[in-house]
Residue, then its C-alpha position, 0 to 999 in steps of 0.5 A: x075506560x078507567x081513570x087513573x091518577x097520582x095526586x100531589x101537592x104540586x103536580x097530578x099525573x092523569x091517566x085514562x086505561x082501557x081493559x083488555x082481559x085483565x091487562x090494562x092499556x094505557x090510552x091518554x095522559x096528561x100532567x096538571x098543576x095542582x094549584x089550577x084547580x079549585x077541586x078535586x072533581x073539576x081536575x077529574x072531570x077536566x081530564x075526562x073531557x081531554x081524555x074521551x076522544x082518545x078513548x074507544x069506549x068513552x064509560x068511565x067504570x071506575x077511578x083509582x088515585x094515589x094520594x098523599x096522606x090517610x084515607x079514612x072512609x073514603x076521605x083523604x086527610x092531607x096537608x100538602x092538597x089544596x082540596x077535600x077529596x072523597x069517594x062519594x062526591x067523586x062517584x056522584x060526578x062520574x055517575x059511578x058506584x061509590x065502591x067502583x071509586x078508589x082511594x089509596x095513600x099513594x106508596x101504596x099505589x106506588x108499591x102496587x104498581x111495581x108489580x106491573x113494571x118492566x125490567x127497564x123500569x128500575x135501575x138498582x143502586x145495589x143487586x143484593x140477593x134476590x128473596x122474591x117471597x118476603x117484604x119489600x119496602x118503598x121510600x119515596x121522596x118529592x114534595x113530602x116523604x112517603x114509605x110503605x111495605x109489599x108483604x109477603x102473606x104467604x102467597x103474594x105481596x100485599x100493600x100496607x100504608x104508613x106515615x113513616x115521614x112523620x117519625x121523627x128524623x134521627x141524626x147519627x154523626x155529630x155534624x147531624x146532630x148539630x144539624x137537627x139542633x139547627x132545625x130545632x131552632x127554627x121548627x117545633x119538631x123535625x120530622x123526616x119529611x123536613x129533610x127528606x123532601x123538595x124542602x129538605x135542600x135548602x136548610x141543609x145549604x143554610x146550615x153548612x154555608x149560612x152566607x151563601x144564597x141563590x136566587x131561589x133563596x127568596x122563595x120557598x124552602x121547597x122552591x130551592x130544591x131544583x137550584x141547588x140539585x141542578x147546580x150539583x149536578x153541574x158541580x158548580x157550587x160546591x156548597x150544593x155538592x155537599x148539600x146533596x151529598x149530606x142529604x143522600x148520606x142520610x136519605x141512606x141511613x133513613x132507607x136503612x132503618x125503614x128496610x130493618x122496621x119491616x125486614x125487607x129482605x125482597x127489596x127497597x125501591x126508592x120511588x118519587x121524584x127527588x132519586x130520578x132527578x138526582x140519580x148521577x149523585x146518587x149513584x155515586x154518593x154515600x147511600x148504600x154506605x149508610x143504609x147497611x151502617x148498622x152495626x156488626x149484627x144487621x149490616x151483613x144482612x142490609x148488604x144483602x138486601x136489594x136497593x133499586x131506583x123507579x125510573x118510571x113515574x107512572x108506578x102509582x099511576x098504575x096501581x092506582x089502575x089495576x086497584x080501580x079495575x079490582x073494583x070494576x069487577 
């Protein structure tokens, strides 16, 4: 058996596979809350007792997790989980080899893992031009921002991580720019991840409307998000339709200058959970707009570029896999 995993700040996706000559099935899954658990090893070792009576051969031979953040030696360095996670405390509970456990920044699960979806997987949001041998990136938005690169090395794509949510957000209307001077006011320094994530939402409410509150407002800034997406989706606030609006406009733009930074002329997937719960509005929003915006010399070239949605959440989960079953072998 081969556990699998996309580790969040909020929730982790769990999965138990086993190998059928290089193809992995997929036998047991189960969602947890992050804040149920006082460790990383309890949660694994909790999915493993939940998991073994669905599983033929019940020997775990090896683990793979997506993880939001750097991993360095085997440690992940993350301020959106509640627990050290490492390779070698994880190994010595599963009784494995600490090289048969894997630990990757999760778009790069993500980004793997594309490479064993299906076709009803993805919905694109522009077909562009097929370039299937060159980079592709991935950009995804939910609790925090992740971005990473497929790169064509001449022979296959490889994964290569970033903390592209930490750059710096750069407005490019004046409405934007009074934006990040509203935000400066408040935060000492605006990264892309301060808007393009679950908390993202709400300051861009409060700056367009400051004497509209929800019932969420009370909460979080991270815990409005679903409030002011469903109300804009039902299109009962119009406060909210242009905060969606607003956000996918340079959630585009943002999209854009990443596809420029690593020439992604095999595609952008937009990944994580914010695109899929969203996907009416953005369907329908500015985005592909403000992604190719950029100027007479390279926006032909982003018009061309393909810019599809992953439908299925269990993209890093599956990465995480196949990474774990390289191991094992």
């Amino acid at each position: 058996m081969i556990i699998s995993g996309d580790i969040g700040g909020t929730k982790c996706n769990l999965a138990a596979y086993v190998d059928h000559s290089g193809t992995l099935k997929h036998v047991f899954k189960q969602r947890y809350a992050t804040r149920d658990f006082s460790s990383f090893e309890q949660l694994i070792e909790t999915f493993a007792q939940h998991a073994l009576p669905s599983v033929p051969n019940r020997t775990v031979v090896a683990a793979g997790f997506g993880v939001p953040g750097t991993v360095v030696d085997g440690v992940l360095h993350a301020a959106h989980i509640p627990w050290i996670l490492d390779t070698a405390s994880l190994a010595a509970r599963l009784k494995l080899p600490r090289e048969r456990v894997v630990l990757m920044n999760d778009l790069v699960a993500t980004a793997r893992g594309l490479q064993h979806l299906a076709p009803k997987d993805i919905l694109y949001l522009n077909r562009g031009v097929d370039h299937p041998e060159d980079n592709i990136a991935v950009i995804a938005a939910g609790t925090g921002l992740g971005e990473a690169v497929l790169y064509w090395d001449g022979h296959g794509h490889r994964a290569a991580p970033s903390e592209g949510g930490s750059a710096d957000f750069a407005p490019r209307s004046d409405r934007e720019i009074a934006f990040l001077t509203y935000l400066k006011k408040r935060l000492p320094r605006v990264s892309c991840e301060e808007l393009f994530s679950g908390r993202g939402f709400r300051p861009i409410h409060e700056f367009l409307a400051p004497d509209i509150r929800h019932t969420s407002f009370s909460a979080a800034a991270s815990e409005s998000a679903q409030e002011i997406a469903q109300n804009a989706l039902a299109a009962t606030c119009t406060t909210c339709v242009e905060t969606l609006d607003f956000w996918t406009d340079a959630f585009g733009a943002e999209s854009g200058n990443l596809a420029l930074r690593v020439l992604a002329y095999g595609g952008v997937y937009l990944a994580g959970g914010i695109s899929v719960k969203i996907l009416p509005l953005l369907q329908k929003s500015s985005f592909c707009a403000a992604f190719a915006d950029k100027g007479p010399l390279v926006g032909p070239i982003l018009k061309n570029i393909p810019i599809a949605v992953v439908l299925n959440e269990d993209a890093p989960i599956l990465g995480a896999a196949y990474a774990a079953l390289h191991a094992a072998r």
